[in-house]
DOSESE-70074 format. One record per residue (C-alpha): residue number from 1; x, y, z; residue in one letter. Coordinates in Angstrom, 3 decimals. Layout:
BEGIN
REC    n      east     north        up  res
REC  NUM         X         Y         Z    a
...
***
This chain:
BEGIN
REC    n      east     north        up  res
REC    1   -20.646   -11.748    20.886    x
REC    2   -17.243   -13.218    20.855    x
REC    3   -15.042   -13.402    17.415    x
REC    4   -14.427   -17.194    17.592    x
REC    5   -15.277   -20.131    16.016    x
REC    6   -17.190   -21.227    19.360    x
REC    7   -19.197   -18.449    19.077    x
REC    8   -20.424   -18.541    15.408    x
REC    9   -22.564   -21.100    16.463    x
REC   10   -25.414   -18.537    17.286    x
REC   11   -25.683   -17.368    14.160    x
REC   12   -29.000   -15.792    14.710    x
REC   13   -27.265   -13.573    17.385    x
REC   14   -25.006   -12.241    15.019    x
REC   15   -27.425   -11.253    11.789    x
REC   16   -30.006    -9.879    14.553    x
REC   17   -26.688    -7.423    15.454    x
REC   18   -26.511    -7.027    11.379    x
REC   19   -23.401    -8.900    10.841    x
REC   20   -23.053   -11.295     7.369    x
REC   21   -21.681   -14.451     8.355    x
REC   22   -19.872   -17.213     5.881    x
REC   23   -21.727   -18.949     3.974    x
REC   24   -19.609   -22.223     3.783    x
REC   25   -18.645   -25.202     5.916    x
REC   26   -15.214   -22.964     7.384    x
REC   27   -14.140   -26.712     8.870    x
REC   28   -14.277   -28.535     5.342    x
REC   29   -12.535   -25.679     3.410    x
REC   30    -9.899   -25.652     6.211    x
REC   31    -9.203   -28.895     5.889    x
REC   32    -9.242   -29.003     2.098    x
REC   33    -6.600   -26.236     2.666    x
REC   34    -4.159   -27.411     4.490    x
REC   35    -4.192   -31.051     3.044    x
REC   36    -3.559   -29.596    -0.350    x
REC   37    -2.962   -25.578     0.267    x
REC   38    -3.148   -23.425    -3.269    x
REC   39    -2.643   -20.299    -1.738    x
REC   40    -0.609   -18.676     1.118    x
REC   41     0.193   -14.922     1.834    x
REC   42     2.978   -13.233     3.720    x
REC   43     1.666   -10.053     5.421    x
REC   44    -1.379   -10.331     7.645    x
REC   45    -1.995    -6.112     7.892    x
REC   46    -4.822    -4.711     6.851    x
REC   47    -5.657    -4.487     3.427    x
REC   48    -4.951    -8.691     3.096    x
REC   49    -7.467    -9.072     5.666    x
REC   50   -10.209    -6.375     4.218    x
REC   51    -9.668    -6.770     0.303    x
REC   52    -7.932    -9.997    -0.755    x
REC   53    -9.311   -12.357     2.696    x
REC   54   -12.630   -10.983     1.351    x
REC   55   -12.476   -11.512    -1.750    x
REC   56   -11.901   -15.531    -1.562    x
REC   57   -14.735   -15.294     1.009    x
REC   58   -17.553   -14.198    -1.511    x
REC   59   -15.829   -16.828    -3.848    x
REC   60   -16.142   -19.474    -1.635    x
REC   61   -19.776   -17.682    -0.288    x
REC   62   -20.533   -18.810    -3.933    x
REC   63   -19.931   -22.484    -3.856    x
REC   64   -17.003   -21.285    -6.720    x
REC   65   -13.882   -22.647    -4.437    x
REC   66   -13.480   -25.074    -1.681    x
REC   67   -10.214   -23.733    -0.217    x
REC   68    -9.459   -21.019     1.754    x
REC   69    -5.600   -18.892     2.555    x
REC   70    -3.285   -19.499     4.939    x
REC   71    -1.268   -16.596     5.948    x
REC   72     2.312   -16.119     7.220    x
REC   73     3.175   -13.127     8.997    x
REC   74     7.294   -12.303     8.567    x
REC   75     7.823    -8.951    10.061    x
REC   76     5.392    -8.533    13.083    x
REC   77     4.865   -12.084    15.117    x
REC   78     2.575   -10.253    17.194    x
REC   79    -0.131    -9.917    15.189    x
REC   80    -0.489   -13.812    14.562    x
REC   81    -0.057   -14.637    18.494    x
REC   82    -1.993   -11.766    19.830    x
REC   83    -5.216   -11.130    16.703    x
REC   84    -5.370   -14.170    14.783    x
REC   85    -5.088   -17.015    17.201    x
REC   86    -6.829   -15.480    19.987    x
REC   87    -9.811   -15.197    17.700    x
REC   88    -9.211   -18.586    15.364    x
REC   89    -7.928   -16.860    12.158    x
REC   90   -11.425   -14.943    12.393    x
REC   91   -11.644   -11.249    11.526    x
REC   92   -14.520    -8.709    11.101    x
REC   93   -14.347    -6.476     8.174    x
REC   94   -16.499    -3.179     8.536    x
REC   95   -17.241    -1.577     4.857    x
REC   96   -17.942     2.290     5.593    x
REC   97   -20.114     2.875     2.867    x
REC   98   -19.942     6.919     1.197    x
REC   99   -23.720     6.870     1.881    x
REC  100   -23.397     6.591     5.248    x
REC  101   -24.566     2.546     5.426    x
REC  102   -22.317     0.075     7.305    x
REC  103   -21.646    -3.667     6.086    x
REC  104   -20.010    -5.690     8.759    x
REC  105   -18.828    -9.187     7.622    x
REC  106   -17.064   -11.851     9.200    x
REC  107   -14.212   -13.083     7.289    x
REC  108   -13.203   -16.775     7.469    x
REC  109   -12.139   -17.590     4.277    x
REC  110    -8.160   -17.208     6.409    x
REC  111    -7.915   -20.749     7.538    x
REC  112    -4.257   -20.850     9.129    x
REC  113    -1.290   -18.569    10.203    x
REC  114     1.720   -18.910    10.519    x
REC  115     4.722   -16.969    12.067    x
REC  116     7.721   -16.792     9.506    x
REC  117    10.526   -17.529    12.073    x
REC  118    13.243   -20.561    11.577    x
REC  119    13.233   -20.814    14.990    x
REC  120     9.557   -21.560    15.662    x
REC  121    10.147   -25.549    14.314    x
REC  122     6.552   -25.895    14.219    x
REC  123     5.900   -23.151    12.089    x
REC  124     9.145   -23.450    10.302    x
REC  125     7.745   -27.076     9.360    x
REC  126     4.465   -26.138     8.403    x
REC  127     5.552   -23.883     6.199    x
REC  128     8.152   -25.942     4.169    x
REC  129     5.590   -28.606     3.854    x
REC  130     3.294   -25.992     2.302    x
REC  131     5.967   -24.872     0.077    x
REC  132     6.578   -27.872    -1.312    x
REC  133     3.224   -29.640    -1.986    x
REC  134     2.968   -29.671    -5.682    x
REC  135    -1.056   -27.841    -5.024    x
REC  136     0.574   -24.454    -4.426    x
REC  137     0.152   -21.936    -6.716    x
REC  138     0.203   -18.517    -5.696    x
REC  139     2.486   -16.951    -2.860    x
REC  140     0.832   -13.282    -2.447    x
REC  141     2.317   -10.736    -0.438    x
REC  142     1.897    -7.275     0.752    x
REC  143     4.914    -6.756     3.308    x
REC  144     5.211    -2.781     2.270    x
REC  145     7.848    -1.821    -0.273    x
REC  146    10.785    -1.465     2.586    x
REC  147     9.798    -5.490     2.973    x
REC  148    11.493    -5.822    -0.489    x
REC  149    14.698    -4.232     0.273    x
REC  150    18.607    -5.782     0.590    x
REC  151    20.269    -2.606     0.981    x
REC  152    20.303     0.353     3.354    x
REC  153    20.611     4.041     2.853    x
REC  154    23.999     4.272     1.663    x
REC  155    23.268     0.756    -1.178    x
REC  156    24.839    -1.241     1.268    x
REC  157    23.548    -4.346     2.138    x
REC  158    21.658    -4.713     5.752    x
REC  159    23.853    -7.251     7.989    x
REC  160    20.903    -9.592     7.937    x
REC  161    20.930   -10.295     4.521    x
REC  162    24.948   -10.393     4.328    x
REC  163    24.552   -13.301     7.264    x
REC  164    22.356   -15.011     5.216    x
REC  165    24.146   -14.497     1.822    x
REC  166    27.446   -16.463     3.843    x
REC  167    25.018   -18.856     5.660    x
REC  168    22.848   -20.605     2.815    x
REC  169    19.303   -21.509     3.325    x
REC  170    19.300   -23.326     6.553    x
REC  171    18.388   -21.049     9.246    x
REC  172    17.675   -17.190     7.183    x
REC  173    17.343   -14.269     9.481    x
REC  174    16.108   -11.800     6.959    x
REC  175    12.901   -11.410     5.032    x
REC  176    14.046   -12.358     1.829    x
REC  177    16.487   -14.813     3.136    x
REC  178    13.463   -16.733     4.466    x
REC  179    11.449   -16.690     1.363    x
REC  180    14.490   -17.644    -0.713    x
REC  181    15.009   -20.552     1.607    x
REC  182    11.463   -21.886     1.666    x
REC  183    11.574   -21.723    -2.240    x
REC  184    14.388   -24.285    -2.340    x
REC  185    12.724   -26.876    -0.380    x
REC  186    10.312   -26.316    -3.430    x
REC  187    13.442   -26.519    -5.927    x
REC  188    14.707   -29.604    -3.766    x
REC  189    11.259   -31.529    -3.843    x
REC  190    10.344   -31.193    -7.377    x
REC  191    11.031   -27.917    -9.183    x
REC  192     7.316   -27.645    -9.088    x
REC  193     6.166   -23.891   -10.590    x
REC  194     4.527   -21.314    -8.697    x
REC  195     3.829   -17.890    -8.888    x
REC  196     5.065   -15.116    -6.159    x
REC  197     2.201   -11.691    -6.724    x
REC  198     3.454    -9.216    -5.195    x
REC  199     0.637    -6.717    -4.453    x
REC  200     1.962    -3.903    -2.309    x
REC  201     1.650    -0.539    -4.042    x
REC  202     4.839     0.507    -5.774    x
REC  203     5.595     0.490    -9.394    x
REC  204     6.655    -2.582   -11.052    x
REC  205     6.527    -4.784    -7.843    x
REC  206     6.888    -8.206    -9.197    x
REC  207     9.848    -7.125   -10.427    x
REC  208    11.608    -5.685    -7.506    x
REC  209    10.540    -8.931    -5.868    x
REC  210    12.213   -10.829    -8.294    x
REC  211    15.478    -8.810    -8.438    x
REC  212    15.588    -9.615    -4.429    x
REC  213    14.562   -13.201    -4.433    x
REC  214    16.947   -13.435    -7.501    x
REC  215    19.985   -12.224    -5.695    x
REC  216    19.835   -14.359    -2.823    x
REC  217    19.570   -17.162    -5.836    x
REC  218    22.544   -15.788    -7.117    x
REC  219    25.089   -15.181    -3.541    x
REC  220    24.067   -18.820    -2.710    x
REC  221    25.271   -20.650    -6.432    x
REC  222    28.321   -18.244    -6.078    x
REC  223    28.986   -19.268    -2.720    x
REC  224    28.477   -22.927    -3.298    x
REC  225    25.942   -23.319    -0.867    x
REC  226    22.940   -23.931    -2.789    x
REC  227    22.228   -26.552    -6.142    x
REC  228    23.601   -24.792    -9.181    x
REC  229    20.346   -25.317   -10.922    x
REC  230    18.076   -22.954    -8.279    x
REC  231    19.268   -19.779    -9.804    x
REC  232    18.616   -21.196   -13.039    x
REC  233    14.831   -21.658   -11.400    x
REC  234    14.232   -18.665   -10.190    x
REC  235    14.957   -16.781   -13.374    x
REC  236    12.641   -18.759   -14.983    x
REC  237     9.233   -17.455   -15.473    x
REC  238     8.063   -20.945   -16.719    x
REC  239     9.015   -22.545   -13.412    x
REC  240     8.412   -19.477   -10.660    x
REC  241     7.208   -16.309   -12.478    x
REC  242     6.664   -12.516   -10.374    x
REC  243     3.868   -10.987   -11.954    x
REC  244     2.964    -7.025   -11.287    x
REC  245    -0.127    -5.793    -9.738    x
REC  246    -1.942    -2.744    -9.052    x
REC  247    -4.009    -3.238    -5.519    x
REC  248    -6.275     0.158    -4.646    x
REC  249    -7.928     0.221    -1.230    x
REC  250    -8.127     2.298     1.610    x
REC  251    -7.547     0.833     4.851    x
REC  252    -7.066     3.075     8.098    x
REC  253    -6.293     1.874    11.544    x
REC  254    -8.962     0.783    13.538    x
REC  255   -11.462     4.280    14.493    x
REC  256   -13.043     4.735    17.315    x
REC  257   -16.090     5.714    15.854    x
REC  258   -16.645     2.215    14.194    x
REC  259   -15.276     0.494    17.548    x
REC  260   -18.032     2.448    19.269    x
REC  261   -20.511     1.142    16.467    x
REC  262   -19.873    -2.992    17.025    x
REC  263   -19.669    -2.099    20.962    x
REC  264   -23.139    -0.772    20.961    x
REC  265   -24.885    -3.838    18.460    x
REC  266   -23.411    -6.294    20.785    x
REC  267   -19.996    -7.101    19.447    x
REC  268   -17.291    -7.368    22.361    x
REC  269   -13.969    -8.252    20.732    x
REC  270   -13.257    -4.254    19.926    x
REC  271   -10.041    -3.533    21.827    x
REC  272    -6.810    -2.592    19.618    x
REC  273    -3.538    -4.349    20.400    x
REC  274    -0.335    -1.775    19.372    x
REC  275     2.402    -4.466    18.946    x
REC  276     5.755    -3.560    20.409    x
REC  277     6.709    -3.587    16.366    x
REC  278     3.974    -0.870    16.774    x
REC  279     1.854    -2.090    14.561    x
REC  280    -2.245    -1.160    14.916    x
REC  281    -4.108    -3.953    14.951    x
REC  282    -7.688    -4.799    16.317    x
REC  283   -10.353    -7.703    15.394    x
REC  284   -11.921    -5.745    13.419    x
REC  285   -10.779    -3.688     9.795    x
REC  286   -12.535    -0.515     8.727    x
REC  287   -12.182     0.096     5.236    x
REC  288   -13.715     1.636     2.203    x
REC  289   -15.882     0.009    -0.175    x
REC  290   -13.762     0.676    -3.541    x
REC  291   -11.397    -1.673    -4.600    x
REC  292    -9.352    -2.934    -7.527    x
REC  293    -6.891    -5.469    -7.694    x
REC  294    -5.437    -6.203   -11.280    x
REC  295    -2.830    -8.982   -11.502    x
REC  296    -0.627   -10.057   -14.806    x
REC  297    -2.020   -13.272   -15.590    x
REC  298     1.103   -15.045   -15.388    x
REC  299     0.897   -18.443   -13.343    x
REC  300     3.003   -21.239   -14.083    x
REC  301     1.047   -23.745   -12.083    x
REC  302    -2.292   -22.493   -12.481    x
REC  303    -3.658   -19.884   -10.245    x
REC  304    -7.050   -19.872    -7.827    x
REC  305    -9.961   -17.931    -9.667    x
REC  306   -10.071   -14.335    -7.747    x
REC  307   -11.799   -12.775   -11.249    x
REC  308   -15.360   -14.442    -9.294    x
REC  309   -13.997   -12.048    -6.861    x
REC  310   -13.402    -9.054    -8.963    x
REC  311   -10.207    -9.252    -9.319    x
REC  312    -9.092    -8.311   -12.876    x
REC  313    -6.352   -10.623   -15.040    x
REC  314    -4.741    -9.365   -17.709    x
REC  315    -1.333    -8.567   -19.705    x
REC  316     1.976    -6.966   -17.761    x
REC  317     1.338    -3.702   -20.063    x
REC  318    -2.051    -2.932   -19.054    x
REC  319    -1.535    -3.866   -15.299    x
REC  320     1.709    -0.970   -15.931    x
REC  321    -0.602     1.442   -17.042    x
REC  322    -3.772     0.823   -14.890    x
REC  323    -0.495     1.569   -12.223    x
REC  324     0.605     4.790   -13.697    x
REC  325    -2.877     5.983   -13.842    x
REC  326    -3.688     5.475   -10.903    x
REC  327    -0.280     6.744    -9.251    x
REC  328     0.672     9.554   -11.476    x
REC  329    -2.774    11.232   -12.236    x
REC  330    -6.108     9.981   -10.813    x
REC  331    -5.632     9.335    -7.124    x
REC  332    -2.200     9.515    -5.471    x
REC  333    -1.388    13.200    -6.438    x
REC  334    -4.843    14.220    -5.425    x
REC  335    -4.229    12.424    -2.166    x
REC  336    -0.645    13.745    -1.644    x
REC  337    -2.124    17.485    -2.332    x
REC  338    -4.475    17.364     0.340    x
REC  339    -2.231    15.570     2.371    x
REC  340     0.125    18.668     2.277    x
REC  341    -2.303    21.774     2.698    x
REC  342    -4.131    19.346     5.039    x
REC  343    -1.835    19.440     7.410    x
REC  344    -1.194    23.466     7.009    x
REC  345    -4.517    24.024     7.539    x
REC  346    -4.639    22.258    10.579    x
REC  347    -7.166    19.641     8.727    x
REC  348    -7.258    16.240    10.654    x
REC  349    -9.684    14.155     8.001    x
REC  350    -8.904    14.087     4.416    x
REC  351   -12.693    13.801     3.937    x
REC  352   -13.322    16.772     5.680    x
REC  353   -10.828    19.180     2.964    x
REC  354   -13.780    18.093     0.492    x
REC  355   -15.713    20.363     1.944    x
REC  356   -13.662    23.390     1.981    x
REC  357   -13.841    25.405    -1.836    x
REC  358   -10.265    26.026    -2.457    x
REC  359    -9.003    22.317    -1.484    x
REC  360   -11.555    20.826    -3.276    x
REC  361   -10.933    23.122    -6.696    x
REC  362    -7.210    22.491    -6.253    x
REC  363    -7.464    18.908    -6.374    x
REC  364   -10.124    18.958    -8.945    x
REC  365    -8.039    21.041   -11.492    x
REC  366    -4.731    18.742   -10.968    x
REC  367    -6.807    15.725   -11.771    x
REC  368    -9.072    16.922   -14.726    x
REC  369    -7.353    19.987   -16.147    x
REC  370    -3.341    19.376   -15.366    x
REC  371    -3.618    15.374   -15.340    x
REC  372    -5.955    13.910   -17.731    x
REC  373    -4.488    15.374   -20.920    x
REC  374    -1.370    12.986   -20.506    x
REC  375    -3.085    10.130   -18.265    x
REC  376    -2.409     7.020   -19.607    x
REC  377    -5.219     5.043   -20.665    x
REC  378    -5.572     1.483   -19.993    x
REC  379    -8.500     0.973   -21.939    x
REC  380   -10.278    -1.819   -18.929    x
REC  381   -10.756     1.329   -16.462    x
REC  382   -11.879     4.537   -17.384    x
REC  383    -9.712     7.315   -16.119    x
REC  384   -12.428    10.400   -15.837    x
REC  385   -14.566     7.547   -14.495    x
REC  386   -11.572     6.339   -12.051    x
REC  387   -10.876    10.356   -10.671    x
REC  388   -15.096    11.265   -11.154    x
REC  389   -15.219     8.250    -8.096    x
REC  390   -12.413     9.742    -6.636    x
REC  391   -13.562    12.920    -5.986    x
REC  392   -16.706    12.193    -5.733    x
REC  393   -16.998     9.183    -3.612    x
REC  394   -13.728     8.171    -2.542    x
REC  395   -11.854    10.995    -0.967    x
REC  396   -15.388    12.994     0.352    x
REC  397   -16.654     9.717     1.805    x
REC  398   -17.550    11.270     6.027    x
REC  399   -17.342     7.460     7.314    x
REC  400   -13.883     6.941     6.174    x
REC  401   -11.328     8.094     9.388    x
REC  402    -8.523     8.837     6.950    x
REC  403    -6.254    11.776     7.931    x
REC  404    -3.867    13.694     5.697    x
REC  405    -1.051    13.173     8.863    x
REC  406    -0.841     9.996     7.556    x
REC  407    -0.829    10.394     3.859    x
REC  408     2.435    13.032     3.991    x
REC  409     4.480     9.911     5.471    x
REC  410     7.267     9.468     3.309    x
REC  411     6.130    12.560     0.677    x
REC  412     9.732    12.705    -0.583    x
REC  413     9.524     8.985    -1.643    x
REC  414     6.343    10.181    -3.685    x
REC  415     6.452    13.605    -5.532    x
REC  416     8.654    11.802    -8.442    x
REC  417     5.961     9.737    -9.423    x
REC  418     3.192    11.561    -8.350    x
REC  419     4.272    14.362    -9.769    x
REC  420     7.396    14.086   -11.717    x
REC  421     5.605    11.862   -14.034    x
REC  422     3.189    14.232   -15.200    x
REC  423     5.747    17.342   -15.733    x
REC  424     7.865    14.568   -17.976    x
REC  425     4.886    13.389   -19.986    x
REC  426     4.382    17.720   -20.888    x
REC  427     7.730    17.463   -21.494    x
REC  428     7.384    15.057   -24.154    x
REC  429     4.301    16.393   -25.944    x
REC  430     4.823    19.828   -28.255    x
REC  431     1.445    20.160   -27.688    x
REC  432     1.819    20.804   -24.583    x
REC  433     3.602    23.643   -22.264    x
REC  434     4.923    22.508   -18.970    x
REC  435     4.522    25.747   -17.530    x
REC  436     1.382    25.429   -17.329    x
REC  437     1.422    23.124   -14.594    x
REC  438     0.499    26.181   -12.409    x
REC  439    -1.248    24.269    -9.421    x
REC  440     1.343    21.062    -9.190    x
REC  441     3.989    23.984    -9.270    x
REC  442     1.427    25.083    -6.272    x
REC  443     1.669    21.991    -4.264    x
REC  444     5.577    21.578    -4.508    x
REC  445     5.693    25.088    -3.709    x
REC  446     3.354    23.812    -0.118    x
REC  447     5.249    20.822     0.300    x
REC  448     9.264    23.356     1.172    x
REC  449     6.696    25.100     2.757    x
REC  450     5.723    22.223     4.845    x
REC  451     8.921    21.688     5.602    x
REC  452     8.978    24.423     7.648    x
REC  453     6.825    22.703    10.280    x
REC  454     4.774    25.677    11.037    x
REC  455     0.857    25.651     9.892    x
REC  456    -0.915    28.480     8.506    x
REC  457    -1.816    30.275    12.338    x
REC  458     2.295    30.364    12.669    x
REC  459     1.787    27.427    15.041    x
REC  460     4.428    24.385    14.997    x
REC  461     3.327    21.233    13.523    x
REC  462     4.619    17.756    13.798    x
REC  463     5.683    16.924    10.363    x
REC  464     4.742    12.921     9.465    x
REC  465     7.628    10.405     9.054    x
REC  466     9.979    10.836     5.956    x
REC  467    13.413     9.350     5.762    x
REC  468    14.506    12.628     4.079    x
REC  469    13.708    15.163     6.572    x
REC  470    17.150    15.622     8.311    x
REC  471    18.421    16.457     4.920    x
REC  472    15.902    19.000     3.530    x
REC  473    14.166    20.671     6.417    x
REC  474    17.417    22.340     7.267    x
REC  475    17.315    24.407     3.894    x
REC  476    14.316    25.552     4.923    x
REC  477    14.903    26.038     8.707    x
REC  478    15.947    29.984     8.817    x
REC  479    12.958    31.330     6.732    x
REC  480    10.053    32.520     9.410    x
REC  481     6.885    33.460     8.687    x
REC  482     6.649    37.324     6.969    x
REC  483    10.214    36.789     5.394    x
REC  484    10.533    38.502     2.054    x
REC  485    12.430    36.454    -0.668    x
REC  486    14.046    35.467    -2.643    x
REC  487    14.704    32.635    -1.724    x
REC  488    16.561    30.856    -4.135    x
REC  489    19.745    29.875    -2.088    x
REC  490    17.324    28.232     0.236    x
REC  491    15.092    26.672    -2.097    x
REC  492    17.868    25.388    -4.889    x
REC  493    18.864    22.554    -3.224    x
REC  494    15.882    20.761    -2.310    x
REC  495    14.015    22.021    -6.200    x
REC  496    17.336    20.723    -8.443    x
REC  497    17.336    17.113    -6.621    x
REC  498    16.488    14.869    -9.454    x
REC  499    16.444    11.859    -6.393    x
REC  500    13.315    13.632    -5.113    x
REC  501    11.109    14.832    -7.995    x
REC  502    12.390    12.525   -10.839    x
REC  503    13.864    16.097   -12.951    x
REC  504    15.732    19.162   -11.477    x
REC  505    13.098    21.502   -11.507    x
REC  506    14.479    24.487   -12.887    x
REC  507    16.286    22.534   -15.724    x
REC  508    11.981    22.590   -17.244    x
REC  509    11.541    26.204   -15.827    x
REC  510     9.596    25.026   -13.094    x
REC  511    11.953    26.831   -10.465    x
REC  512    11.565    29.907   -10.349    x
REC  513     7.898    29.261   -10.513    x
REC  514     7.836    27.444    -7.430    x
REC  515    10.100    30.049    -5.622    x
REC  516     7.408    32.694    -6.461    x
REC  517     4.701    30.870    -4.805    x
REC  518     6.754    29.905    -2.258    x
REC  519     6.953    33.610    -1.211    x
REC  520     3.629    34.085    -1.168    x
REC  521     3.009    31.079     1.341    x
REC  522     5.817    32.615     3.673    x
REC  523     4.029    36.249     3.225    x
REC  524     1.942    36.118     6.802    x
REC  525     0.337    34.193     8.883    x
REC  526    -2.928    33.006     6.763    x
REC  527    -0.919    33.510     3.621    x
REC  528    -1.618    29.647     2.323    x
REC  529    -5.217    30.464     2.300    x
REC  530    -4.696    34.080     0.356    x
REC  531    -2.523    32.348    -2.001    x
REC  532    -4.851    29.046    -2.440    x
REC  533    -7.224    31.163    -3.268    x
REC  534    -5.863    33.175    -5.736    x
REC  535    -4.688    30.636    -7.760    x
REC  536    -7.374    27.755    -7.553    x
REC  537   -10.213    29.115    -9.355    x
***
């Protein structure tokens, strides 16, 4: 079996092999799509193609739409010319089920892609002709949160976007640029409205869309290279509005296991392509079966009905504290905890530190003893529900090949909200003590010690990708194993940065608490498992 349109035509080969196949005429809903498109999406990774490419293809399983997406890929051209093309916008998504069951689906509700490049005319074309057909309503995107950003490092902004601040929207080189320009053929040929749903995971992301869409709105007017009016546009939520999201799904790279699994029923398109970009891409998406996706119901042009898909609507408040919940209490810090010990245990599958007593209590007390008391409640998802399937289901689930290696990318980007969050909100409450925040004190403490880059055996570990290492692992860089403290000269630095943990630690007497532990995690060889478990039970 061959993923292509060709080869659908068998369909009894594929459900013998145990594969669910669409349920709908793909040729009619393609060209219902592209004659009068509603929706496109700019990212074609992973968790478009297993959560929101599936959800519009049980919608349209159900006879409830007649249009598919099309999707534009900005960043990585790669992945349109070498997965979706090959294999006629076709992918398969594999659901790894916590119970050990396997769902394998072909998605085809993704009807056309397109590369985001000025210089490809064609696709250039296409795309301005999508953009300004009065039928679209929704531009979706999930390009990561770096996909959002003008400036560098230093708050200076990249060369790309100063060429195309100077240049206007004729031929855009950056991201943004692009976007911008492709929404004033849209200004140009109507003013028509239309909604841009952002729905990569980081707080308030409509509005850090909107702040960089806005800009470029802004440079051109100022530099007299665009229609005074598109500014005026842009800032308008009546004419193109940014609504938040919260999108929850995990997603790893292709796994050999599940490769191994479509191999053996038949299924021959298995082979990853790692794009020069080095992106991880493969026919086939291996994913988790939990998923929530709620959206601020805020569509100027009307908006295509995802709630037959699950998806949840609702007001900009509840969608910013379904967020925090989620990121500040029931999932992220439990994630970012494991991630951390993970790795200094020498732990390769997050699903695996489940099983082992004093991961498993640690991560259960941050959630329901240290987290709950100030989660905030959104009132359309339960929180003890939300962290009962975490723990439970989510995180212990064998099938899913998630490691912690790959959850510590980027941890300094992370502990404010995952953690800084909840020692503000005990802050705030006199009912409360923030001292008693013994075990996220605990993780902190294992995070400087993961800085170290040397596991629990005394061997040297590769520490994951974090723009922040050259600036705090050298704090931590003359402390060996069975070095007694204090070490507060070390430790001060990295603890007091505010730009890391969202508070200077010691200002809320969480310090000197973290230095403590901290010396007990340097004490020996095998001293993170002493001190994990003297403190998790």
């Amino acid at each position: 079996m061959k993923l292509n349109i060709r080869n659908l035509i068998d369909a009894k080969a594929w459900e013998n092999a145990g594969f669910k196949l669409p349920e709908f005429d793909i040729e009619q809903v393609k060209a219902n799509t592209k004659a009068n498109p509603t929706w496109i999406h700019f990212g074609a990774g992973n968790i478009f193609r297993a959560f929101t490419a599936n959800v519009q293809q049980n919608i349209l399983n159900k006879g409830k739409s007649d249009k598919g997406i099309i999707v534009a890929e900005g960043f990585d051209y790669e992945i349109i010319e070498k997965m979706n093309k090959p294999h006629d916008n076709l992918s398969v998504l594999v659901t790894l089920k916590a119970d050990g069951s396997i769902e394998k689906t072909v998605i085809a509700s993704i009807v056309e892609s397109l590369v985001v490049d000025p210089q490809n005319k064609e696709n250039w074309n296409r795309l301005k002709e999508i953009f300004v057909n009065p039928s679209l309503q929704m531009v979706s995107f999930t390009i990561t949160e770096k996909g959002y950003s003008l400036n560098d490092a230093k708050g200076e902004y990249f060369p790309a976007v100063v060429e195309d601040f100077n240049n206007g929207s004729q031929s855009p080189v950056s991201y943004i640029g692009k976007l911008a320009s492709l929404l004033y053929e849209r200004y140009l040929n109507g003013k028509t409205p239309l909604a841009l749903v952002s729905m990569d995971n980081m707080s308030h992301n409509g509005t850090k869309l909107f702040h960089a869409v806005n800009t470029f709105a802004q440079k051109w007017v100022e530099n007299g290279l665009v229609d005074g009016g598109f500014e005026a546009y842009i800032s308008d939520p009546k004419s193109v509005a940014f609504p938040w999201s919260m999108i929850d799904k995990i997603t790893p790279r292709p796994d050999p296991s599940v490769r191994k699994m479509l191999k053996d029923v038949g299924f021959e398109d298995v082979e990853d392509v790692v794009t020069s970009k080095n992106t991880y891409v493969a026919p086939f998406v291996n994913a988790e079966e939990s998923e929530y996706l709620v959206i601020q119901d805020l569509f100027p042009n009307g908006r295509p009905n995802l709630e037959e898909g699950g998806v949840i609507f609702t007001d900009r408040e509840t969608v910013d504290k379904v967020e925090k919940m989620k990121v500040c209490t029931c999932l992220n810090p439990l994630h970012t905890a494991l991630a951390i010990y993970g790795c200094l245990l020498g732990y390769t599958l997050i699903s695996k530190e489940m099983e082992d007593p004093e991961l498993k209590s640690l991560v259960e007390k941050i959630g329901y003893v240290e987290g709950l008391p100030v989660v905030v409640d959104p009132g359309i998802i339960d929180p003890k529900k939300f962290i009962d399937e975490v723990l439970q289901v989510r995180i212990p689930n064998p099938f899913m090949p998630d490691t912690p290696q790959r959850i510590a990318t980027d941890t300094s980007q992370k502990l404010g909200i995952r953690f800084g969050e909840t020692i503000k909100a005990y802050i705030a409450r006199e009912d409360l003590n923030v001292t008693d925040l013994k075990l996220i004190s605990l993780v902190l403490a294992g995070w400087c010690r993961y800085l170290m880059g040397i596991d629990d055996n005394g061997n040297k570990m590769e520490l994951s990708a974090d723009p922040l290492l050259a600036e705090v692992t050298p704090y931590v860089a003359s402390i060996s194993l069975g070095d007694q403290g204090p070490f507060h000269e070390q430790l001060r630095p990295i603890l007091s940065n505010a730009t890391i943990f969202g508070i200077n630690l010691y200002d809320v007497g969480l310090g000197e608490i973290i230095e403590n532990y901290f010396e007990e995690l340097v004490a020996s060889k095998g001293a993170i498992r002493k001190t994990l478990k003297r403190y998790v039970y």
